[in-house]
N, C-alpha and C positions, 0 to 999 in steps of 0.2 A: 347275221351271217356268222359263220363260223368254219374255220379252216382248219385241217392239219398240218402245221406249219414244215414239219418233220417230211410225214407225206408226200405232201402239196405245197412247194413251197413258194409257189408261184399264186398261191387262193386262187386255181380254176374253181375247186369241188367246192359246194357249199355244203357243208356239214351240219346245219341248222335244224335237220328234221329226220338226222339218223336216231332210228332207237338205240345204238351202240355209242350214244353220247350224251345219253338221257341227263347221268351223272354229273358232266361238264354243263350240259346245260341251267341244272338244277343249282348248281356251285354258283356259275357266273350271274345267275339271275338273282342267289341270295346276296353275293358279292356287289350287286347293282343296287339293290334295294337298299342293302348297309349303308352303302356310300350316299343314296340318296337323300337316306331318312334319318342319317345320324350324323349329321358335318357337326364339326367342331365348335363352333358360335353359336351352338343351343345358350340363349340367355333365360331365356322366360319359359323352356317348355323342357319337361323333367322328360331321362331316357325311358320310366316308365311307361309316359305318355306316349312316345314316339315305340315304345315297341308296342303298344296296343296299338295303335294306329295300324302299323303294320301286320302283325298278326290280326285283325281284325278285317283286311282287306279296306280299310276306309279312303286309301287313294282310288282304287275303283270305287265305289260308293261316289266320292266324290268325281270321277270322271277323268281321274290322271292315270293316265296308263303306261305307268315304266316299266318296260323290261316284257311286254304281253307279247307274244310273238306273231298271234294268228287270231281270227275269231273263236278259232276251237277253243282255244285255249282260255280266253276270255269268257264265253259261253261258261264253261268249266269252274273256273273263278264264282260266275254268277251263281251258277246252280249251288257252287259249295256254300256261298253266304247269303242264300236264299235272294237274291235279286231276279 
């Protein structure tokens, strides 16, 4: 979900599947992903590894789906890294 807080500052509108927030949405899903895949208490696993990982798509590969909003969207994912 996504609101405009300005707007809407009550979040009636869901703003999750406006094309006029494509932007925002693109930001907060790399902003999710960041935080997912790069915490601080990396011991044993180099930022290398963790941004292939990511840029590779291999949390879907492997069946973790953060931040996927829709099936489209995941379909989409699929097709880009041949699954």
């Amino acid at each position: 979900m996504l609101h405009d807080l300005l707007e809407d500052p009550q979040e009636l509108i869901d703003r999750g599947e406006d094309p006029s927030c494509s932007d925002v949405i693109a930001r907060l899903q790399s902003a999710l992903f960041d935080w997912a895949l790069h915490p601080k208490n990396h011991i044993t696993t180099s930022t290398e590894k963790i941004a292939a990982y990511a840029s590779l798509q291999l949390q879907v590969k492997g069946g973790i789906l953060i931040g996927i909003w829709d099936e489209a969207e995941l379909s989409a994912i699929r097709q880009k890294i041949g699954m």
